[in-house]
C-alpha positions as CSV (number, residue, x, y, z in Angstrom):
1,X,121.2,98.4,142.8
2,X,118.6,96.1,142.7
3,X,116.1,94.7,140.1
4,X,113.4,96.5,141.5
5,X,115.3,99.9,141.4
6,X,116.9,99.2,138.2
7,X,113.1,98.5,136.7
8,X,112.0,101.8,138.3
9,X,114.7,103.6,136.5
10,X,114.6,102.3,133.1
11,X,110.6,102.9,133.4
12,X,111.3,106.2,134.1
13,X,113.7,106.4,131.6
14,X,111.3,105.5,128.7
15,X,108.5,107.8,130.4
16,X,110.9,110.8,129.7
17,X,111.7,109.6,126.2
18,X,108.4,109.1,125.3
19,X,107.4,112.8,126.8
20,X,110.4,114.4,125.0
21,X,109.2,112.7,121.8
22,X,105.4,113.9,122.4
23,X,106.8,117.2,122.9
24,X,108.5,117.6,119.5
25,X,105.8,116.1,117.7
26,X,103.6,119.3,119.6
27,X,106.4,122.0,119.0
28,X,107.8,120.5,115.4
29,X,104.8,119.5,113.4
30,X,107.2,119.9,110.2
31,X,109.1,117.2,111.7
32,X,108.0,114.0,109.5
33,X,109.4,110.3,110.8
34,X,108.6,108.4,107.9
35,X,111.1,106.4,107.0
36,X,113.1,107.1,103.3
37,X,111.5,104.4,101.0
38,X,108.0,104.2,102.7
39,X,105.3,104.2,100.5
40,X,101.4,105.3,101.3
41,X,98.7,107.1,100.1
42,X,97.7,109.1,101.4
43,X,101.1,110.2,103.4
44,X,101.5,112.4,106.2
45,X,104.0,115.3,106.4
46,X,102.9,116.0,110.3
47,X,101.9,119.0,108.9
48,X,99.2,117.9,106.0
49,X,98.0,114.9,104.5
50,X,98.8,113.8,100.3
51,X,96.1,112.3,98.7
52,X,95.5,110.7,95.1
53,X,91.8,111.1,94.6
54,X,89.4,112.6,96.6
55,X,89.7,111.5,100.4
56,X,86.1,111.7,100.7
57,X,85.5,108.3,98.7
58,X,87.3,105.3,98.0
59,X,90.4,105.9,95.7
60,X,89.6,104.1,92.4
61,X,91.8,103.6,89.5
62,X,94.1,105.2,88.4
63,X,94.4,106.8,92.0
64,X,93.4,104.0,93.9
65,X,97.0,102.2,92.3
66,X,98.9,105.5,92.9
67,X,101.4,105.9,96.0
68,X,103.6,108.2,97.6
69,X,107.4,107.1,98.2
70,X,109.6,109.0,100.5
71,X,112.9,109.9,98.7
72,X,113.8,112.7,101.0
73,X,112.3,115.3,103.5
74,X,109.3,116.2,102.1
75,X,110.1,115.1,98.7
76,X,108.0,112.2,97.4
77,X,108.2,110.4,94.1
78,X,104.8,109.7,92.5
79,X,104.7,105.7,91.8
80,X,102.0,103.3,90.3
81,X,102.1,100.1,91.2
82,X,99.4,98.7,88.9
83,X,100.4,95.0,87.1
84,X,100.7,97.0,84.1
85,X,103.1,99.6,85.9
86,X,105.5,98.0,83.5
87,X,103.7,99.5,80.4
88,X,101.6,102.4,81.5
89,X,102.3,105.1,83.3
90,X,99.0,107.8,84.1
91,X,98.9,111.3,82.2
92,X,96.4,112.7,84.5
93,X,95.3,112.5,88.9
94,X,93.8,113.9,91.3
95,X,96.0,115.5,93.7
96,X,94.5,116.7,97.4
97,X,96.4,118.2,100.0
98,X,94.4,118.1,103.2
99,X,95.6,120.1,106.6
100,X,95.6,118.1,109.9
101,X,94.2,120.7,111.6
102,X,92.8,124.2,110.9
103,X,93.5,125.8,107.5
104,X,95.5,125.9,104.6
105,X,97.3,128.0,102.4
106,X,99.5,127.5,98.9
107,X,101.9,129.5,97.5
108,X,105.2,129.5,95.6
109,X,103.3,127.1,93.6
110,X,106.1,125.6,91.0
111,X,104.7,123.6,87.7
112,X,107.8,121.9,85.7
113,X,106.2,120.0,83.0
114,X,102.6,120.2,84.9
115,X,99.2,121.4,84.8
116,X,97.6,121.7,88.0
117,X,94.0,122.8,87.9
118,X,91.6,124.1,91.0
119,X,88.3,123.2,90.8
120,X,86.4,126.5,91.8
121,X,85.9,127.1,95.7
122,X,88.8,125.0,96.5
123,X,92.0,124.9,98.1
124,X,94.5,122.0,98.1
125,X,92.7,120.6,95.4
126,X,94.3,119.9,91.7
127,X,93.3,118.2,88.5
128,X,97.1,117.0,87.5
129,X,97.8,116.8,84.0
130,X,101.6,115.6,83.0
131,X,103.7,116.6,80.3
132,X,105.3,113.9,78.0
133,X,108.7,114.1,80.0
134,X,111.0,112.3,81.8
135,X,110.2,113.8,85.7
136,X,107.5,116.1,85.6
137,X,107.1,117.7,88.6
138,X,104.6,120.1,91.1
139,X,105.9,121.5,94.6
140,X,104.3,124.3,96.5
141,X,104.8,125.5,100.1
142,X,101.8,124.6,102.3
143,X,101.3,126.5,105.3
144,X,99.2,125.6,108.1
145,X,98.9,127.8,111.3
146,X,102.1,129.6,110.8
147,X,104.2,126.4,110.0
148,X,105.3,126.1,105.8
149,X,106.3,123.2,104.4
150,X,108.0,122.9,101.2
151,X,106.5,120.0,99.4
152,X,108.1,118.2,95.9
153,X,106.1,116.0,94.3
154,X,108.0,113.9,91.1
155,X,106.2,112.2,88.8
156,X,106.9,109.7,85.9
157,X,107.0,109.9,81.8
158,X,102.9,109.3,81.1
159,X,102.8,106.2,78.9
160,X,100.3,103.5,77.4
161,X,100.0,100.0,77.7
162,X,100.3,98.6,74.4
163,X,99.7,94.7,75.3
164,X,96.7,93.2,73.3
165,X,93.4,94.6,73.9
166,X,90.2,92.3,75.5
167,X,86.5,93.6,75.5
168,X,86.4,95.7,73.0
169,X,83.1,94.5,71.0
170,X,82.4,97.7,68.7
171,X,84.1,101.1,68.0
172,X,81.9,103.6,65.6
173,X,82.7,107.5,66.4
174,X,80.1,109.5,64.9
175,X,81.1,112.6,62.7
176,X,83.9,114.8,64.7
177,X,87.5,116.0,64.4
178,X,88.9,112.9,65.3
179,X,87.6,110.6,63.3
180,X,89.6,109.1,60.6
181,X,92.9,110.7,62.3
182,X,96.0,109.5,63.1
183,X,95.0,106.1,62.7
184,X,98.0,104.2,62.5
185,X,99.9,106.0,65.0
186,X,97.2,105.5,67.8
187,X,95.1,108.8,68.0
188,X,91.8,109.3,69.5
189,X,89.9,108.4,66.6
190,X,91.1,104.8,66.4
191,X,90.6,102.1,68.6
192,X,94.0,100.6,67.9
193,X,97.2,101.9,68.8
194,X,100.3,102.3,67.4
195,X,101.5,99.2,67.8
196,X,98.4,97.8,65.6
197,X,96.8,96.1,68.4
198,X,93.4,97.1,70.3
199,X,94.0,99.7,72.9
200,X,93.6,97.4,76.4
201,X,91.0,99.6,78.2
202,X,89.3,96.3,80.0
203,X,89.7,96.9,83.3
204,X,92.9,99.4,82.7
205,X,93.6,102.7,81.6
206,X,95.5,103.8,78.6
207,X,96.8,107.3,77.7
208,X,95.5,108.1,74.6
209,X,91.9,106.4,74.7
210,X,88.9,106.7,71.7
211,X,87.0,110.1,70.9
212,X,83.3,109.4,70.2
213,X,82.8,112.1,67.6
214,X,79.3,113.9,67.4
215,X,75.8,112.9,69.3
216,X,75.5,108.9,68.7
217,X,79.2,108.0,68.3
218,X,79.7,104.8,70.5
219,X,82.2,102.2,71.9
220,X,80.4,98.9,73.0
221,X,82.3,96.9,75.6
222,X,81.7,93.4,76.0
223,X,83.1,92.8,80.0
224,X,83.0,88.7,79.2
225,X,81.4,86.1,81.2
226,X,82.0,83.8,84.6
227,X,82.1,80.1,84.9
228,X,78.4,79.7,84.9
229,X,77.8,81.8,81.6
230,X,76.6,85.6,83.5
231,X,78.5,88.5,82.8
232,X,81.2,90.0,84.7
233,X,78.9,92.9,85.9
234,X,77.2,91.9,88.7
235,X,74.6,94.1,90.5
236,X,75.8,93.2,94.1
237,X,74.2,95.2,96.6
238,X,77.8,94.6,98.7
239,X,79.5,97.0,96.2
240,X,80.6,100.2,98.1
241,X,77.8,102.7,97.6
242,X,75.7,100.3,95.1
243,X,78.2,101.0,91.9
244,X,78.7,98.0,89.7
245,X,80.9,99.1,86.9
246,X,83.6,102.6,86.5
247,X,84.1,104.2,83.0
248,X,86.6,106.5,82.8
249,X,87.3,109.6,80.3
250,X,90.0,112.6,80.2
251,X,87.7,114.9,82.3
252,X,88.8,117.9,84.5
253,X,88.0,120.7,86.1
254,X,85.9,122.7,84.2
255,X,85.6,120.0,81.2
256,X,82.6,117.5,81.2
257,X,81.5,116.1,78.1
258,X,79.0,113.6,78.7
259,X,78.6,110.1,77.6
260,X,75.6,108.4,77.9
261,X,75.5,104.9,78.9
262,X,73.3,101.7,78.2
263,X,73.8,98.3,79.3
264,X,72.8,94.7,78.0
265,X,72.6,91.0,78.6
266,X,73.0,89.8,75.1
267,X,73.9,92.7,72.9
268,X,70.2,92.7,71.6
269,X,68.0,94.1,74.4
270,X,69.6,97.1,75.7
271,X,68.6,99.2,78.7
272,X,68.6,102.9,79.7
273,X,71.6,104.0,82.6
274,X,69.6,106.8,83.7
275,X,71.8,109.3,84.8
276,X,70.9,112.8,86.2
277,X,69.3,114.7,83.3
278,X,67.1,111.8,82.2
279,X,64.2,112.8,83.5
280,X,64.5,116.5,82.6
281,X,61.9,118.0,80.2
282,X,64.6,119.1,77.7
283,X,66.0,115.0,77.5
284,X,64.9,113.7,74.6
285,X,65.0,109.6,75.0
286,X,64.3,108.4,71.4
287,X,66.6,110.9,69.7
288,X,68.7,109.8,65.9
289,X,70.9,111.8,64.0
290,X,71.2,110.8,60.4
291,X,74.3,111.8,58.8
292,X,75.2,112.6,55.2
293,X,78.3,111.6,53.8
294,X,79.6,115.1,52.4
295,X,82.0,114.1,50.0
296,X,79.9,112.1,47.8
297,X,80.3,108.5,48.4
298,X,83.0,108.6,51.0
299,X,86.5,110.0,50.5
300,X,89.5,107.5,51.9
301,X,91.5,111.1,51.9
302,X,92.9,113.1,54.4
303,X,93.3,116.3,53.3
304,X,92.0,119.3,53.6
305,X,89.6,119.5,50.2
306,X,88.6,115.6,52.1
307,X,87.0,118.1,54.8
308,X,83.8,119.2,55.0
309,X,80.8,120.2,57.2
310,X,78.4,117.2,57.7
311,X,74.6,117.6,57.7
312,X,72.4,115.8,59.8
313,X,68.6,115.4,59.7
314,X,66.6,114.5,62.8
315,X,64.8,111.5,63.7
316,X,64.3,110.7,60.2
317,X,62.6,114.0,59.6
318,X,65.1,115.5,56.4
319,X,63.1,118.9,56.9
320,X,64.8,119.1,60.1
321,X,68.0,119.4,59.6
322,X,71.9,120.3,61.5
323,X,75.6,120.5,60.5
324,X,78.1,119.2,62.2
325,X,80.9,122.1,61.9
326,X,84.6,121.6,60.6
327,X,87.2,123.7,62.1
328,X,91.0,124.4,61.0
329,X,92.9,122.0,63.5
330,X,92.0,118.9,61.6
331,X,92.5,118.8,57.8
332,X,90.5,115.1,57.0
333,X,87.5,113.5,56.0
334,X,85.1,113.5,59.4
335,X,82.4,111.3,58.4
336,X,83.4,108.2,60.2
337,X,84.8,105.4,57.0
338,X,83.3,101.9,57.4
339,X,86.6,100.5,56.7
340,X,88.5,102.4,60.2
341,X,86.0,101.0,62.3
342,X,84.4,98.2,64.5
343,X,80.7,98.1,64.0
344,X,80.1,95.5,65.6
345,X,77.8,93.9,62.6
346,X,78.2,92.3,59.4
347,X,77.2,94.8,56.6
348,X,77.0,92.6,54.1
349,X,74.2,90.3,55.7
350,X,73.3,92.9,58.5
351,X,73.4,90.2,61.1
352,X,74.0,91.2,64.5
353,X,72.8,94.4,63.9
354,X,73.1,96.8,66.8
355,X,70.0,98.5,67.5
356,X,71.4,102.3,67.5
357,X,73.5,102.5,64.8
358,X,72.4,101.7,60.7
359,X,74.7,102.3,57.9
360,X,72.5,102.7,54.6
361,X,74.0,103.4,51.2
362,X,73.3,105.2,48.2
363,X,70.6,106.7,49.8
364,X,68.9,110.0,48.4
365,X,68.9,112.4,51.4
366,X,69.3,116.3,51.5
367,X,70.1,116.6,47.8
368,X,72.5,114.4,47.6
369,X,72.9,111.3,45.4
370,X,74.3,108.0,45.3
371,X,76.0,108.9,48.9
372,X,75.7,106.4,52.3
373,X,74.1,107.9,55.5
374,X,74.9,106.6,59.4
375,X,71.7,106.8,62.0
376,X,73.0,106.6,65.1
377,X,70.4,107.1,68.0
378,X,70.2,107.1,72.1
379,X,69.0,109.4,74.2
380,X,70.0,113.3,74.1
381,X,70.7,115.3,77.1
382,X,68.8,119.0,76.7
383,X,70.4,121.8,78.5
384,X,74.0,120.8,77.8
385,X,75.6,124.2,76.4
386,X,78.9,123.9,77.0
387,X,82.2,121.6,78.5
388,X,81.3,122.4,81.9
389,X,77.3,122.2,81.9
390,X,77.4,118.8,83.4
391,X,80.1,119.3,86.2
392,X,78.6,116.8,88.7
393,X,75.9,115.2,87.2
394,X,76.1,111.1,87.5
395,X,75.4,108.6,85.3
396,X,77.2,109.7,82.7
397,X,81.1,108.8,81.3
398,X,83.7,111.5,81.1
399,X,81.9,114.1,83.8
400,X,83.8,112.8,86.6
401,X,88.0,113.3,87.3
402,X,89.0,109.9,87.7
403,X,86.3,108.3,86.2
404,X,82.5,108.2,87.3
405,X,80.7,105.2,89.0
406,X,77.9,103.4,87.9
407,X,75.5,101.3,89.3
408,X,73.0,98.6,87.4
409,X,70.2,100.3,89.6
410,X,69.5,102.9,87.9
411,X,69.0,100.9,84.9
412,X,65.3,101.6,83.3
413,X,63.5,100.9,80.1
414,X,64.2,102.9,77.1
415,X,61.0,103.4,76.1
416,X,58.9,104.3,79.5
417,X,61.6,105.4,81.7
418,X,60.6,103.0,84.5
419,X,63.4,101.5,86.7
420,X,64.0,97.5,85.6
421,X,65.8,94.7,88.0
422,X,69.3,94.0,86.3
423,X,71.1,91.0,88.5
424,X,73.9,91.3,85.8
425,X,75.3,92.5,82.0
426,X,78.0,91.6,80.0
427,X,78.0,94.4,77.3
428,X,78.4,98.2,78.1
429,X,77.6,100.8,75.3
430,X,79.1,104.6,75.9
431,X,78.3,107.3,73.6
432,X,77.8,110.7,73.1
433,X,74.5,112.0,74.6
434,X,75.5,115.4,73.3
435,X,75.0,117.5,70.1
436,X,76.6,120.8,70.2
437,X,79.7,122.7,68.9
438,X,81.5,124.7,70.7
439,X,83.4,126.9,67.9
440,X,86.4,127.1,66.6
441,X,87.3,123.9,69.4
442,X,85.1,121.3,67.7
443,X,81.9,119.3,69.2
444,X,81.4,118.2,72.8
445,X,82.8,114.9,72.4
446,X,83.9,112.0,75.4
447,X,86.3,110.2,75.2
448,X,86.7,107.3,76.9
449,X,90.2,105.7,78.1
450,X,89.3,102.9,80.2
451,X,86.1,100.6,82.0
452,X,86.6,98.6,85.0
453,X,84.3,95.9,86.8
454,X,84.0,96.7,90.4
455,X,84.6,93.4,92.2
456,X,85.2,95.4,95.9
457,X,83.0,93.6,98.0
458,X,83.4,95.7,101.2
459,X,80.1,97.5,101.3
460,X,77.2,97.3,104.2
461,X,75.3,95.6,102.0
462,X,72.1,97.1,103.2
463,X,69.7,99.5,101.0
464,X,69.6,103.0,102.5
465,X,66.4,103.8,104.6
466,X,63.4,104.4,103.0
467,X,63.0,109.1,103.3
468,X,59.9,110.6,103.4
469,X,58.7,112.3,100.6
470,X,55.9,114.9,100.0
471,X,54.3,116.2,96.9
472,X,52.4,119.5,97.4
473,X,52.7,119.4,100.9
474,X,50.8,115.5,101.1
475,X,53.0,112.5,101.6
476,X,53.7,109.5,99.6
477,X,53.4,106.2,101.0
478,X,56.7,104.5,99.9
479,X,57.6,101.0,101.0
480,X,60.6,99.5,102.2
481,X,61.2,98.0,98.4
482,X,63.7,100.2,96.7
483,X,63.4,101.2,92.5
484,X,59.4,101.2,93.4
485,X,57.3,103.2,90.7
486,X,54.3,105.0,92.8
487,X,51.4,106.8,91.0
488,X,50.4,109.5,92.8
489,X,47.5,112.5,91.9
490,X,48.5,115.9,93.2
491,X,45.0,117.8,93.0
492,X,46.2,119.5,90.1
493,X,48.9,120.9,87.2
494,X,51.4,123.8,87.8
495,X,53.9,124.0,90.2
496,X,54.1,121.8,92.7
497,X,57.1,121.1,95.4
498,X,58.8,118.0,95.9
499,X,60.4,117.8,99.7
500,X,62.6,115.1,100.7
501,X,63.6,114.4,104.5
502,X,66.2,111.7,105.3
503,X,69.3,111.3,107.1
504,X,71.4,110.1,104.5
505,X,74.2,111.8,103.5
506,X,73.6,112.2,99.5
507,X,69.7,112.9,98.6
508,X,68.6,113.2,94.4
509,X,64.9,115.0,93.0
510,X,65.5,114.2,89.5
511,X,69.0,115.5,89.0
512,X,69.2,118.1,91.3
513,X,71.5,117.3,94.7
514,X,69.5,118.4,97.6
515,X,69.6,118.6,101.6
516,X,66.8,117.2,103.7
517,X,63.7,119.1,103.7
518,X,64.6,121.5,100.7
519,X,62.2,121.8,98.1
520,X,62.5,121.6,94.4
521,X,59.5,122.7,92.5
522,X,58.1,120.7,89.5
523,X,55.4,121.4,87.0
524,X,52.9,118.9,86.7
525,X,51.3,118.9,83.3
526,X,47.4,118.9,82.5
527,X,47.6,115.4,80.4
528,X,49.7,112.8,81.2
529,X,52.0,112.0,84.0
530,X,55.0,113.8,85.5
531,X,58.2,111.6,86.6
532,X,60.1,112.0,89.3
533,X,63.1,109.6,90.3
534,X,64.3,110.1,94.3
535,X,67.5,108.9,95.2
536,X,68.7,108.9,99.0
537,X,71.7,107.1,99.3
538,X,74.2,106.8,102.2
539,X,77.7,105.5,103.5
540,X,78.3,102.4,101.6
541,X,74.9,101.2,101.4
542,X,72.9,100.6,98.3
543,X,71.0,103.5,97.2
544,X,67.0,103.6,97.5
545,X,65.7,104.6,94.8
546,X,61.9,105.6,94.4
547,X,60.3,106.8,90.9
548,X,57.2,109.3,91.5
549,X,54.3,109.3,88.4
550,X,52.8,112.2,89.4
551,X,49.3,113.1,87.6
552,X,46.9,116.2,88.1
């Protein structure tokens, strides 16, 4: 035989081999050829694809340090490969199971140790929560086009990095049922945990974060500073999507308790994040809560005689008046004790006094004598009547699973509303935007469990392109300049609708998310102005951003 017929031979030796492969992967989509030990996410089963976090976005912590290794056929063993993986261990992900062609069904779902929630309207989708065990566990059978895989997922014992905490400036829960509790053995009303040091939440994720209590409870963040003195939060249009900074809560499916969120240079001058709702009628910006110690002076008990509703008046007003309600689950003082906490001030001199939050003592208010009250004061979201009201709303900590986004752009005065140019902040202030009980559960509280710098640099760059926008049928001349503020007269009050047309894939009127061209009606009133903030934003470009002051 001869080289040139022994080349012939072996190439059609390899065609055939490769045909034969190409034919079982057509025939035998179970089949997976992933090697035992490979680690991905997301990984492919030849039959669907495993995600942590949504595949839609980009994966961010704790998902985005999550990976699937291959410890059998179809059996994967859930692995997070964070620095701290020696420490910490996640207690809840989001889990997607995505068919590689047409659709999907689940059954035989098995939960050992696990909750797996669907968001409504999906499939494939689950909020995992873990148990405290050693090998919690989810498999299911997926089937896809008449082909069922049985999938096993194992997971590892949820635990919490106890190394030193950085960045935490200030802790002060307002009332609520975890304040004062379980604070030497790490709960949510502490900032410490058990092992007396501050929970680490810089930039990581712990397991049992802080609770914020009632409307005005807070956690300030200070994110520290770079070589040349300019905090770590930078406002780089090269940041996927425009987002700057991630907060993450304990939000699921179905649970949103929102945090709002203000931002500041120096800890003195603080700014607005103005999330979805801000511009709402029913938001009220300027909003305090004074509470009323209820047990005369400030119990440093923790029992059940310590517990006790705690009245509130409003924005200084003691004729208008609220109660913060006690239920049966937590048998302690819940007015927040001066001595638990982090205020982030010295009381004795009141220097460095934060703006929102004012202890006063032996104050005269509501009947009471010789007591202390707390003001605490941001701005309040209206319309929020239950855990699930704000399910998609942005801006806001603890809406989102996995943690929600934010970006230094939508940053505006506290005061006017009007959109300001942040280039950077060091200090990040979340608290709850929210006063309302929900019976015999307790208040709608966040709770925050971790806040992380976005350094990914990936982005376009660019600023979405400037939409068109129309006001009662006339158009709006916008420029190309994005976070613009344009006064505009639309001939009149009453209804009138707003119409946005653009080709980006994520459009905003106020807080409602909208498609090109629909319209959303607004009422313009007969004094004053009207605002409306449009957002179009698209890909990984920075969003632009366009605030209407609409007059009659």
């Amino acid at each position: 035989m001869n080289t040139l017929t022994a080349t012939k031979n072996r190439n059609r030796f390899y065609a055939l081999t490769l045909a034969m492969v190409m034919i079982i992967m057509i025939f035998m989509p179970n089949m997976t050829f992933a090697a035992i030990g490979d680690k991905s996410n997301p990984t492919d089963t030849g039959l669907v694809k495993l995600y942590f976090g949504d595949p839609d976005y980009s994966p961010v912590p704790p998902e985005s340090l999550m990976v699937f290794e291959e410890t059998g056929t179809l059996t994967y063993d859930a692995v997070y490969t964070g620095i701290n993986s020696a420490t910490y261990y996640p207690n809840q992900l989001l889990l997607v199971v995505k068919p590689n062609s047409g659709s999907l069904a689940i059954s035989n779902v098995v939960q050992t140790n696990v909750t797996a929630t669907q968001p409504p309207s999906t499939t494939g989708v689950y909020d995992i929560v873990l148990g405290n065990v050693t090998q919690p566990k989810f498999k299911f059978d997926a089937t896809v086009g008449g082909t069922t895989q049985t999938i096993t997922i194992t997971f590892h014992q949820p635990k919490e990095d106890t190394t030193a905490g950085t960045g935490v400036y200030a802790f002060l829960p307002a009332p609520g049922q975890f304040t004062n509790e379980n604070m030497t053995s790490g709960g949510w009303g502490t900032i410490y945990n058990s092992a007396g040091t501050l929970k680490n939440m810089l930039n990581n994720t712990v397991t049992t974060g802080i609770s914020l209590g009632y409307f005005g409870g807070y956690v300030v963040f200070d994110m520290g500073v770079d070589g040349s003195g300019q905090g770590n939060v930078k406002n780089n249009p090269s940041h996927p999507g425009g987002y700057d900074f991630k907060v993450v809560g304990n939000a699921f499916s179905g649970n949103s308790e929102p945090g709002g969120i203000q931002v500041s240079k120096d800890a003195i001058t603080w700014y607005d994040i103005a999330g979805s709702f801000h511009y709402d009628d029913a938001t009220k910006w300027n909003y305090s809560a004074t509470y009323v110690d209820s047990v005369n002076g400030g119990s440093t008990g923790n029992t059940a005689a310590d517990r006790q509703p705690i009245p509130y008046y409003i924005n200084g007003n003691t004729s208008t008046t609220g109660t913060v309600a006690i239920n049966t689950f937590h048998a302690h003082n819940w007015y927040p004790l001066a001595a638990n906490y982090i205020t982030g001030l010295d009381k004795a001199t009141g220097s460095g006094r934060l703006p929102f939050a004012e202890y006063l003592y032996n104050q005269n208010a509501l009947g009471y004598t010789n007591t202390r009250t707390l003001t605490l004061s941001g701005v309040l979201l209206g319309g929020i009547t239950s855990n699930s009201t704000a399910t998609g709303a942005f801006g806001y900590a603890d809406v989102t699973s996995g943690g929600d986004n934010i970006d230094l752009d939508w940053a505006v005065d506290r005061t006017t509303g009007l959109p300001v140019n942040l280039d950077w902040i060091r200090y990040v202030r979340v608290y709850n935007a929210v006063a309302k009980d929900l019976p015999p559960f307790g208040e709608i509280s966040p709770e925050v469990t971790g806040i992380y710098t976005i350094t990914d640099t990936s982005g376009s760059g660019a600023t979405t392109a400037t939409p068109t926008v129309t006001v009662g049928g006339t158009a709006i001349t916008l420029s190309s300049s994005s976070k613009q503020v344009v006064d505009f007269s639309a001939g009149g009050s009453g209804t009138k609708n707003v119409v946005v047309t653009s080709t980006a894939a994520n459009i905003w009127i106020n807080g409602q998310k909208v498609t090109s061209g629909q319209a959303v009606p607004i009422t313009v009133k007969p004094i004053g102005n009207t605002l409306v903030r449009v957002i179009a934003q698209d890909g990984t470009a920075q969003p632009y951003i366009a605030l209407l002051r609409v007059t009659k």
